[in-house]
C-alpha positions as CSV (number, residue, x, y, z in Angstrom):
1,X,4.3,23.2,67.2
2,X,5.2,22.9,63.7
3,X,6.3,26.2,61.6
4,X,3.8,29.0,60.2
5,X,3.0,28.1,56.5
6,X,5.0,30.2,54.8
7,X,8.4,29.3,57.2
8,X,7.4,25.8,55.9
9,X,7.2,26.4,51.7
10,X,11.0,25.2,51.1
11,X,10.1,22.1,52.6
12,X,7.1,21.5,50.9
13,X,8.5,22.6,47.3
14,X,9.9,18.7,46.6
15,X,5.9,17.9,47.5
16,X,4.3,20.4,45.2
17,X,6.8,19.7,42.3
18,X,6.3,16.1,42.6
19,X,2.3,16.8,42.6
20,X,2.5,19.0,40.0
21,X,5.1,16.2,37.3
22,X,2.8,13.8,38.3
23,X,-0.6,15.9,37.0
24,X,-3.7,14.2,36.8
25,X,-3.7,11.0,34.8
26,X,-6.2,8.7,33.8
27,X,-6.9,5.9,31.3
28,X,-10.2,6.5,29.4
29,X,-12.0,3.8,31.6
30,X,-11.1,5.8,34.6
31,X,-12.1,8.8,33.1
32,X,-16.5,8.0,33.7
33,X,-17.6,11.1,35.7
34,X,-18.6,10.2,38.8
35,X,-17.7,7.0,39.4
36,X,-18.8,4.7,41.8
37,X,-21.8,7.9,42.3
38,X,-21.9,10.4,44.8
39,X,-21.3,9.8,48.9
40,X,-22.5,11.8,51.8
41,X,-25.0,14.5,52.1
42,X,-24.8,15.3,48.2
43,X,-26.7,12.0,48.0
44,X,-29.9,14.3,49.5
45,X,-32.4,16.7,48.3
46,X,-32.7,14.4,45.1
47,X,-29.2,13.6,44.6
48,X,-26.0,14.6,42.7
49,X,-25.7,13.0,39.3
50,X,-23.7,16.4,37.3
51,X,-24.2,15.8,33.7
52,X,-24.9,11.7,33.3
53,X,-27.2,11.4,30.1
54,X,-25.9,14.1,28.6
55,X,-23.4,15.2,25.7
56,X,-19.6,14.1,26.6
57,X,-17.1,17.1,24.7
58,X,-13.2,17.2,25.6
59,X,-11.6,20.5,26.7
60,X,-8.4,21.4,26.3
61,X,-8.8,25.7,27.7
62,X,-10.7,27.6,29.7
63,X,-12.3,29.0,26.7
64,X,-13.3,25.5,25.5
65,X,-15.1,24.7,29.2
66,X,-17.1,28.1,28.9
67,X,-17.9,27.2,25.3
68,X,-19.0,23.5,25.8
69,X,-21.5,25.0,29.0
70,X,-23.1,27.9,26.5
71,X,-23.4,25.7,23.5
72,X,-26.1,23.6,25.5
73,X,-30.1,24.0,24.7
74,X,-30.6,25.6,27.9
75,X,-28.5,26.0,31.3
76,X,-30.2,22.8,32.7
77,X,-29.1,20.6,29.9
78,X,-26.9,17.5,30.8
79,X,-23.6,17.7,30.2
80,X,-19.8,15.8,31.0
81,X,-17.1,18.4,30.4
82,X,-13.6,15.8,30.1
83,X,-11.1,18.2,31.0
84,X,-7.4,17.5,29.9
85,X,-3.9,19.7,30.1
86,X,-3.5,23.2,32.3
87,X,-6.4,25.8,32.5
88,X,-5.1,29.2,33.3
89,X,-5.6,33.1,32.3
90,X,-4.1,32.7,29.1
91,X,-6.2,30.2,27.6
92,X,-9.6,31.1,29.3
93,X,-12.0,34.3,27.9
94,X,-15.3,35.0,28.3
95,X,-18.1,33.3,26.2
96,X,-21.6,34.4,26.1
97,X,-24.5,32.5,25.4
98,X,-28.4,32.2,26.8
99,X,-27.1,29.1,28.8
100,X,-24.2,30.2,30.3
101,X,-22.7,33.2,32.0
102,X,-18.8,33.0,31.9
103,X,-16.2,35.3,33.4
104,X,-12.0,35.4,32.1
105,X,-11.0,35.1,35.3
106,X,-12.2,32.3,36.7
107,X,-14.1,29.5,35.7
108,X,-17.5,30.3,36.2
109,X,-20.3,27.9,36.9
110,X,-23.5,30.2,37.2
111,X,-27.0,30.1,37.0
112,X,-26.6,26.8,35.7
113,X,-27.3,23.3,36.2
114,X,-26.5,19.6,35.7
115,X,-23.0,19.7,34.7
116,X,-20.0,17.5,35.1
117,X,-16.3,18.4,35.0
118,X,-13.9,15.7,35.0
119,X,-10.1,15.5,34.2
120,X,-9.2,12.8,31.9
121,X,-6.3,12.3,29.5
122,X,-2.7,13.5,30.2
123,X,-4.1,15.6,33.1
124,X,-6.3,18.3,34.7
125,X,-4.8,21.6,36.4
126,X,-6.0,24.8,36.8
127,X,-3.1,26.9,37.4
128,X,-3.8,30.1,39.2
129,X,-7.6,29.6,38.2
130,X,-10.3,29.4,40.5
131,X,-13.8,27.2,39.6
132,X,-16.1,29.5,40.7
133,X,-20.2,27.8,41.8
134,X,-22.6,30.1,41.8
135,X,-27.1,29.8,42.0
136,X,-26.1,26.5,40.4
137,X,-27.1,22.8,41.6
138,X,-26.2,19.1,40.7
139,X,-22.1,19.9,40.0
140,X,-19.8,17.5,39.9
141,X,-16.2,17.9,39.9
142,X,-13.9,15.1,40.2
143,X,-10.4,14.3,39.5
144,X,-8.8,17.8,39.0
145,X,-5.5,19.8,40.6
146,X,-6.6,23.6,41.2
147,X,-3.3,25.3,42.8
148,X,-2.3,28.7,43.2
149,X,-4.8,30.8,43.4
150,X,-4.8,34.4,44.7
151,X,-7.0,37.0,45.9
152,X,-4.0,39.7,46.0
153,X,-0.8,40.0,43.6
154,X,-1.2,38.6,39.9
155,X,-2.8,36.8,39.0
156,X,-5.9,37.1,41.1
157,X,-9.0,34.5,40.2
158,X,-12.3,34.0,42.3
159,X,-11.4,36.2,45.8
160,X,-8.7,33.5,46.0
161,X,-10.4,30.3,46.4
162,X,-9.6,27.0,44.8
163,X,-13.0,26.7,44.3
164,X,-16.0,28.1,46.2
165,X,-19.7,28.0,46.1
166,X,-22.3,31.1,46.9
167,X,-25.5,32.1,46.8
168,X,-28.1,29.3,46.2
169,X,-25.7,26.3,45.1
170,X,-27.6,23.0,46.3
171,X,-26.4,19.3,45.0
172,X,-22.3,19.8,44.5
173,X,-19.9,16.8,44.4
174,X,-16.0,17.7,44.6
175,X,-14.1,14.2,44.6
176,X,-10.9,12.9,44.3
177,X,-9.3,16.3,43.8
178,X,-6.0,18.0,44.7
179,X,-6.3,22.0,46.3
180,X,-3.4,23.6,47.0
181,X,-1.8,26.7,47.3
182,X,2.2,27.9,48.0
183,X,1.4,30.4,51.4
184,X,-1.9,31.7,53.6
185,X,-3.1,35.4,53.6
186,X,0.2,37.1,53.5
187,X,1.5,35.9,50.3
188,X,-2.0,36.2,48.5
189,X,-4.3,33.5,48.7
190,X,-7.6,32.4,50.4
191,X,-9.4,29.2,51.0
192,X,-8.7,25.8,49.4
193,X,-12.7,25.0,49.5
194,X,-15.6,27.8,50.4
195,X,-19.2,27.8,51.1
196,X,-21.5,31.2,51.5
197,X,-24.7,32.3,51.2
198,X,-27.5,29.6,51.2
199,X,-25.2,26.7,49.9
200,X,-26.5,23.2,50.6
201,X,-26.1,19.2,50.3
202,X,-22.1,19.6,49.3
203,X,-19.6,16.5,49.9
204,X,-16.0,17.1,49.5
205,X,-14.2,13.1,49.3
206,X,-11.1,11.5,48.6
207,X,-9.5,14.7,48.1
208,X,-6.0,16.4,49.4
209,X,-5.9,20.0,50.7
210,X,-2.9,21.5,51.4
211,X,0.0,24.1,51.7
212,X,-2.2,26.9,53.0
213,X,-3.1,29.5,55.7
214,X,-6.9,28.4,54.7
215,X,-8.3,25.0,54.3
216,X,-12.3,26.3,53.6
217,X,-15.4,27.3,55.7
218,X,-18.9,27.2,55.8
219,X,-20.4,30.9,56.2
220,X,-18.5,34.1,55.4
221,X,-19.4,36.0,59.3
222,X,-21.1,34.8,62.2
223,X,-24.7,35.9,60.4
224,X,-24.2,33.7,57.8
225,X,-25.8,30.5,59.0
226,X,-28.1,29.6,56.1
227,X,-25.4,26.9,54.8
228,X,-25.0,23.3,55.7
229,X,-25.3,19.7,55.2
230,X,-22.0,19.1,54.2
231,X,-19.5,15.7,54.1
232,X,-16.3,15.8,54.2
233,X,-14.8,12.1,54.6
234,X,-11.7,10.6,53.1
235,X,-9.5,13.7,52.9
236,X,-6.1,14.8,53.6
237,X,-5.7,18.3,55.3
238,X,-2.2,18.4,55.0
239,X,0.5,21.9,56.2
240,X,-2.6,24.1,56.8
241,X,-2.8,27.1,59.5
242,X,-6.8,26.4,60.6
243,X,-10.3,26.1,58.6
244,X,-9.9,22.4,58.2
245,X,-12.7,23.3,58.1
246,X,-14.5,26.6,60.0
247,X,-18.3,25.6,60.1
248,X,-20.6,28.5,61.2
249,X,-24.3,27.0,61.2
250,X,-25.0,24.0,59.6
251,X,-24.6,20.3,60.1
252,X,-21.3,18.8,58.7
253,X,-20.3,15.1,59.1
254,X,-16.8,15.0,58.9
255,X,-15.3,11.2,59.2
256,X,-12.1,9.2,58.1
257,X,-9.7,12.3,57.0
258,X,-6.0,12.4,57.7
259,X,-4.7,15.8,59.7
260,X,-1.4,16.8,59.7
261,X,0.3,19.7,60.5
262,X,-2.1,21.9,61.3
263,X,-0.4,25.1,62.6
264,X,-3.5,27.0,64.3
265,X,-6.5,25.1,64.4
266,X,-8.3,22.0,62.6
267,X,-11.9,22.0,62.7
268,X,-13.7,25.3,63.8
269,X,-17.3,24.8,65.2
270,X,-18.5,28.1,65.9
271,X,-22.2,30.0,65.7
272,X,-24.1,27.1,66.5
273,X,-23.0,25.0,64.1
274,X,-23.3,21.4,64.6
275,X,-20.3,18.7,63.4
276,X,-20.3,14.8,64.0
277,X,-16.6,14.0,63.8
278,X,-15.9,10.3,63.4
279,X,-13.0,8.3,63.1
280,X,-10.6,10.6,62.0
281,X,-6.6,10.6,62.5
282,X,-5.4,13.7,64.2
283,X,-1.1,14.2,63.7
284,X,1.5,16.3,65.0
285,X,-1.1,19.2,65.3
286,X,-2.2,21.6,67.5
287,X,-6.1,22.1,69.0
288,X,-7.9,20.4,66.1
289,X,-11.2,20.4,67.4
290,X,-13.1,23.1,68.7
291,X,-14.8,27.0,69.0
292,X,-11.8,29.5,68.2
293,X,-11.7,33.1,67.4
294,X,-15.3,34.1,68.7
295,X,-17.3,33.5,71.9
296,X,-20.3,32.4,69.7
297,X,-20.0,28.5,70.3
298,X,-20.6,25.6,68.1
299,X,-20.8,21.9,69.0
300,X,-19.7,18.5,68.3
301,X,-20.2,15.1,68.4
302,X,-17.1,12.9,69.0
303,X,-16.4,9.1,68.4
304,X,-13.8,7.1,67.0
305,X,-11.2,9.4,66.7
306,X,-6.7,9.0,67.3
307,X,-4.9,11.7,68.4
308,X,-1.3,11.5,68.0
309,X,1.4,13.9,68.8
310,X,-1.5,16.8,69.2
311,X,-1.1,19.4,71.6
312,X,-3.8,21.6,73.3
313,X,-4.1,25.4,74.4
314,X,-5.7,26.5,77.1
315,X,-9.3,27.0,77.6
316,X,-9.4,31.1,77.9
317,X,-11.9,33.6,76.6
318,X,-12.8,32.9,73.1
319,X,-10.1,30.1,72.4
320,X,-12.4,27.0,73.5
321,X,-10.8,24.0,72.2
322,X,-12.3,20.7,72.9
323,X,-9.2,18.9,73.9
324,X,-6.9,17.4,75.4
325,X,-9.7,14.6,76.2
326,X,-12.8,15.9,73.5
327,X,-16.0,14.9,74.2
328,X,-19.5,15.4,72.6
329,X,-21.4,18.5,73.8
330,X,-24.6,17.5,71.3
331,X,-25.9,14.6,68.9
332,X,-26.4,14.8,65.1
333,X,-28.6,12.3,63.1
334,X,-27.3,11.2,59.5
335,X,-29.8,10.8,57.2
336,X,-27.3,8.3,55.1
337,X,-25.6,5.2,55.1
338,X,-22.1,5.5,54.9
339,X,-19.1,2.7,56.1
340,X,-16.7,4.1,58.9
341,X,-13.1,2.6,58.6
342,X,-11.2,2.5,61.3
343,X,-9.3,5.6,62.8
344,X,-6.2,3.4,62.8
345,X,-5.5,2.7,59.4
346,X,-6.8,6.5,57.5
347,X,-3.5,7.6,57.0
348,X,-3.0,4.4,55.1
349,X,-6.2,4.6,53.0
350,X,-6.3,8.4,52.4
351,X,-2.7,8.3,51.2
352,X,-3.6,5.1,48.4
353,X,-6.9,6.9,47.2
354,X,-7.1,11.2,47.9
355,X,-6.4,13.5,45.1
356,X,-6.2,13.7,41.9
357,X,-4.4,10.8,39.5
358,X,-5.2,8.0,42.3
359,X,-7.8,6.6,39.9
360,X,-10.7,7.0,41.7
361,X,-10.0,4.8,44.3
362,X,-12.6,4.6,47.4
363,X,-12.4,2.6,50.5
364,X,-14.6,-0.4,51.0
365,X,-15.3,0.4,55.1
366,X,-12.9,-2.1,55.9
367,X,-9.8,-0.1,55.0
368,X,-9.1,-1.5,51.3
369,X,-8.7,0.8,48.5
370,X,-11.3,-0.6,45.7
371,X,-11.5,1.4,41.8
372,X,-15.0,2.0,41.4
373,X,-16.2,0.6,38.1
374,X,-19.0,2.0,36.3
375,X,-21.5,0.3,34.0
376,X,-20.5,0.0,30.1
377,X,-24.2,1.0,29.5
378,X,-23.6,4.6,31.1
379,X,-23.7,7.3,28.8
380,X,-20.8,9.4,30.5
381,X,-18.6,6.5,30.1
382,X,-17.5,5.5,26.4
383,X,-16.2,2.0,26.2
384,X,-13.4,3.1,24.3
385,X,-11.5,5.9,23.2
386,X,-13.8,8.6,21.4
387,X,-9.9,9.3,19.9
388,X,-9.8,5.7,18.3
389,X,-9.5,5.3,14.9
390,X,-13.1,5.5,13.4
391,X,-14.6,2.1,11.7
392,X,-17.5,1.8,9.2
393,X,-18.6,3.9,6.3
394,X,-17.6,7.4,6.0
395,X,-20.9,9.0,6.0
396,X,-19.8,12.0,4.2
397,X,-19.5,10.1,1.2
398,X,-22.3,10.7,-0.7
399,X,-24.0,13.3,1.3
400,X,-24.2,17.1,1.1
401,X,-22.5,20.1,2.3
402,X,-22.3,23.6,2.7
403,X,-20.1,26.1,5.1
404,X,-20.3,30.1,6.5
405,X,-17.5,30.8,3.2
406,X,-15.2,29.5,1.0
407,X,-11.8,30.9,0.2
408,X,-10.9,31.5,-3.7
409,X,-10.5,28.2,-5.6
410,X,-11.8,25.8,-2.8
411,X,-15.1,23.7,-2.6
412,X,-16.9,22.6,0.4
413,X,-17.5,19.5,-1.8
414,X,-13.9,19.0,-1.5
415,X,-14.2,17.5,2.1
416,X,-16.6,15.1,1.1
417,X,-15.1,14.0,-1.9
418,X,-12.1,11.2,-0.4
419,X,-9.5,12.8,-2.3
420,X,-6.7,14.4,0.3
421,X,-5.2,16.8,-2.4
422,X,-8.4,18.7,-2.5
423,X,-9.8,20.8,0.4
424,X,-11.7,23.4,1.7
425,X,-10.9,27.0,3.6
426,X,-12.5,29.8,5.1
427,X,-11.7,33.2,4.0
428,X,-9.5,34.0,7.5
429,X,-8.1,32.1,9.5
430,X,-12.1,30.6,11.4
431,X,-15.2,29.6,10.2
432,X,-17.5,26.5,10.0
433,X,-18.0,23.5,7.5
434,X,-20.5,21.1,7.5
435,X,-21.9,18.0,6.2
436,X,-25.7,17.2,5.9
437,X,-28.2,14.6,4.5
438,X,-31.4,14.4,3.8
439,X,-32.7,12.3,6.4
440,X,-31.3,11.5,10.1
441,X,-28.4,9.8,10.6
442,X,-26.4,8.9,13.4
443,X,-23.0,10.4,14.0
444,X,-20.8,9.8,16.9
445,X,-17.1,10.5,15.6
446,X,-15.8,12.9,12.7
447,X,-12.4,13.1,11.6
448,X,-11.1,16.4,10.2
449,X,-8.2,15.6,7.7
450,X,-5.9,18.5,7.2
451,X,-4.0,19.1,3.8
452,X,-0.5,18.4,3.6
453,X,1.2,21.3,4.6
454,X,-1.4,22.6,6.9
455,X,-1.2,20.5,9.3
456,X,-1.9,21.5,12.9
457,X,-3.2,24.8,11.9
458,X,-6.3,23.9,13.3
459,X,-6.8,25.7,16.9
460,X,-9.9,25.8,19.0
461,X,-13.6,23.8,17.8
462,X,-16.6,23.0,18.2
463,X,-19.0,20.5,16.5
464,X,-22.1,21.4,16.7
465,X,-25.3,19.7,15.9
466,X,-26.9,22.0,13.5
467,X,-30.6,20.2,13.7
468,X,-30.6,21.7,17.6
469,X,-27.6,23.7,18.0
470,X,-26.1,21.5,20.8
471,X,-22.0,21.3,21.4
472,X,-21.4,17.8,20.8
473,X,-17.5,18.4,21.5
474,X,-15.2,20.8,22.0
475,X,-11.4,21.2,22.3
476,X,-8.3,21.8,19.9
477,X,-6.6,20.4,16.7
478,X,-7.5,18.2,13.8
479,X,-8.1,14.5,13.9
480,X,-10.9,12.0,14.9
481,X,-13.7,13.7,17.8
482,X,-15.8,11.3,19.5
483,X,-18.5,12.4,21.3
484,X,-21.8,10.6,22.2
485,X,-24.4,9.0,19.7
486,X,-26.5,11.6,18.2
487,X,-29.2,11.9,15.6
488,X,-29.1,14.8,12.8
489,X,-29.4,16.1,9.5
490,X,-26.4,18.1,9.7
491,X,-23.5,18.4,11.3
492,X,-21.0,21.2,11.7
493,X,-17.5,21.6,12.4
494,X,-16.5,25.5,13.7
495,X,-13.2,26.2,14.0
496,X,-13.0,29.4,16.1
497,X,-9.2,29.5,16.5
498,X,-6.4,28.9,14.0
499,X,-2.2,29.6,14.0
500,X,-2.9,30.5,9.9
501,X,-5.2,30.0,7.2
502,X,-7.1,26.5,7.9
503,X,-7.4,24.0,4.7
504,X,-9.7,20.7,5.7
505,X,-9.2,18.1,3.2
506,X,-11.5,15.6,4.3
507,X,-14.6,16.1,7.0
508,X,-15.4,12.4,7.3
509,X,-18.2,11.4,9.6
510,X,-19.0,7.7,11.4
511,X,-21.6,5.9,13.2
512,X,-18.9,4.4,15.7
């Protein structure tokens, strides 16, 4: 038997360290949202698709994620949130809006739907920050590190999940993702990956859990059985006491993920739920399969699957594990199509494609990584960098403008006007600027010039569309904002965070 979690932290600190230098990094044609589309029982009850045909906007905070979710139309509106750099307490607040409902603590995805989240850039991680998925449906959330989060100590973010879903969620997506934590229970954290309360049609893939007493359940107690149809395939449980994961209720299919270490327990079946458990790799673990912890049972369907170097407890009140020779004790139907590799070689595919900064890598069935592409038509996936440097006309040139104020002996002409020695300000240190004409015109990258001198006093944005009051983008710092085609009258640049007293030279706006 291997050593309790936290007897086996020293050993994993090289691990972590390595995960955490290594971030999440993708080029921008890796960075589509959802590519290669959803697997697994998300594919149900109409599908997962997040925010495709939406607005695209690039967060650098907390704050910025909150803001680019209340900026929409309406909670349903589409929208691809590109994540990039670390997300903790210090850089996420509260925003308010009638399409969102934001906490500080956590990132909070309720009440809402249709939404993407998707690290990009120089990297993704929450740190100590919990994405929390509440009476929302059709999330996606792919290619992001969430570590350290804790229920008890400081800081403390969403009960101490990595990320967990309750109350109503149907439709979520978590892919090629990294959750981790540094301890179980006794040093302050929960589960890696949670289900409660009536949540439906989830598929967890290509994703690495590890470095906790918890890996995740389905159902909070033995009465809460209203969860289920859940996937979880292509994973890596990795230095985890048990919940790899606990099921109460439900159907899961759980196939192709690489188990090691696990202290405890592995997968928990327990309250009638129901798992089909295929061609996994079981190592140097101890009773992986079975009902632990309660004399309610659960059951299983087994095929496919290697045990090496696991070792079984005995059968004795309510400690039922289904080894050391498991066998099925019911049958489960899969309403999908789905491609098994071979027990044999998942340690070998898992390691080339879970987590975070793998680059989306899936397995073809036949135990060869493959990098999804995605159309060049789809609207979540730019064909270049929205950061280029724009070409064409400068709109602005020629067009109108006005703003919320003007400091003493500045214009808001001045942004429009080509001439770098001449700008416009606020009075304080935020407020917006915009540039309008008198018909529509299509705008799908600004550049916000700053005056000598100024530079990089520019904080936190947003560009608005004025006509409708969509965020077209969102983030930090001057320079050229891409975002996706859109139609207007006016556009308007808000700067709602500044180190000083802002001065915006030029406000020049491009068709592409």
């Amino acid at each position: 038997m291997r050593r309790p979690v936290a007897l086996r932290l020293q050993a994993a600190l090289g691990t972590l360290a390595l995960a955490a230098a290594a971030g999440v990094v993708l080029s921008m044609p890796e960075a589509a949202a959802a590519a290669g589309g959803a697997t697994g029982y998300a594919t149900q009850n109409g599908g997962t698709t997040g925010g495709a045909g939406g607005q695209t906007v690039r967060a650098t905070t907390g704050t910025a994620i909150h803001q680019a979710l209340c900026g929409r139309a309406s909670s349903s509106t589409p929208i691809t949130i590109e994540v990039e750099g670390t997300i903790n307490h210090g850089n996420t607040s509260k925003v308010s809006g009638d399409s969102c409902n934001t906490a500080a603590d956590k990132i909070e995805l309720k009440q809402i739907s249709n939404v993407t989240i998707v690290g990009v850039g120089s990297g993704a991680v929450f740190d100590e920050l919990g994405i929390h998925i509440r009476e929302s449906s059709n999330i996606i959330i792919q290619n992001v590190t969430v570590r350290n989060v804790k229920k008890s100590g400081s800081p403390t973010s969403n009960g101490g999940d990595a990320i967990g879903m309750e109350s109503d969620v149907r439709n979520v997506w978590v892919d090629h993702s990294t959750l981790e934590a540094s301890g179980g229970e006794s040093e302050g954290y929960d589960g890696l990956f949670d289900m409660k309360d009536n949540t439906q049609y989830v598929t967890l893939s290509y994703s690495v859990l590890r470095n906790s007493g918890r890996g995740g359940l389905i159902g909070s107690s033995e009465s809460d059985v209203s969860n289920g149809y859940v996937t979880f395939h292509h994973n890596l449980y990795e230095n985890i006491d048990s919940r790899t994961p606990l099921l109460r209720g439900g159907t899961s299919h759980i196939y192709n993920n690489h188990y090691v270490g696990l202290v405890k327990s592995g997968i928990n079946s327990r309250a009638g739920a129901k798992a089909k458990v295929d061609n996994n790799y079981f190592e140097d673990s101890k009773d992986v399969l079975g009902t632990f912890y309660t004399d309610q049972a659960g059951y299983w369907q087994v095929s496919g699957n290697i045990f090496d170097n696991v070792t079984w407890s005995e059968r004795s009140g309510d400690n039922q594990p289904a080894g050391p020779d498991p066998t099925s004790n019911t049958s489960v139907s899969i309403p999908y199509s789905y491609s098994l590799d071979d027990a044999s070689c998942v340690p070998d595919v898992v390691n080339s494609t879970a987590g975070a900064g793998k680059g989306l890598q899936v397995s073809d069935g036949n135990c060869t990584p493959q990098t999804p592409t995605d159309p060049p038509t789809d609207p979540t996936d730019p064909p270049t960098d929205p950061t280029d440097p724009p070409s064409g006309t400068n709109l602005s040139i020629g067009a109108g403008s006005d703003g919320s104020s003007k400091a003493s002996g500045t214009s808001y002409g001045d942004v429009r006007d080509g001439d770098m020695s001449t700008y416009w300000s606020p009075v304080g240190s935020t407020g917006e600027i915009s540039v309008k004409w008198s018909s529509a015109t299509t705008v799908s990258k600004i550049n916000i010039r700053e005056a000598a001198g100024s530079e990089g006093t520019i904080g936190s944005y947003r560009v608005v569309n004025h006509d409708t009051g969509a965020v077209l983008a969102s983030g930090s710092g001057a320079g050229v904002i891409g975002f996706s085609p859109a139609s207007l009258e006016k556009v308007t640049f808000e700067i709602t965070g500044a180190s000083g007293t802002p001065k915006v030279a030029e406000f020049e706006t491009y068709a592409g």
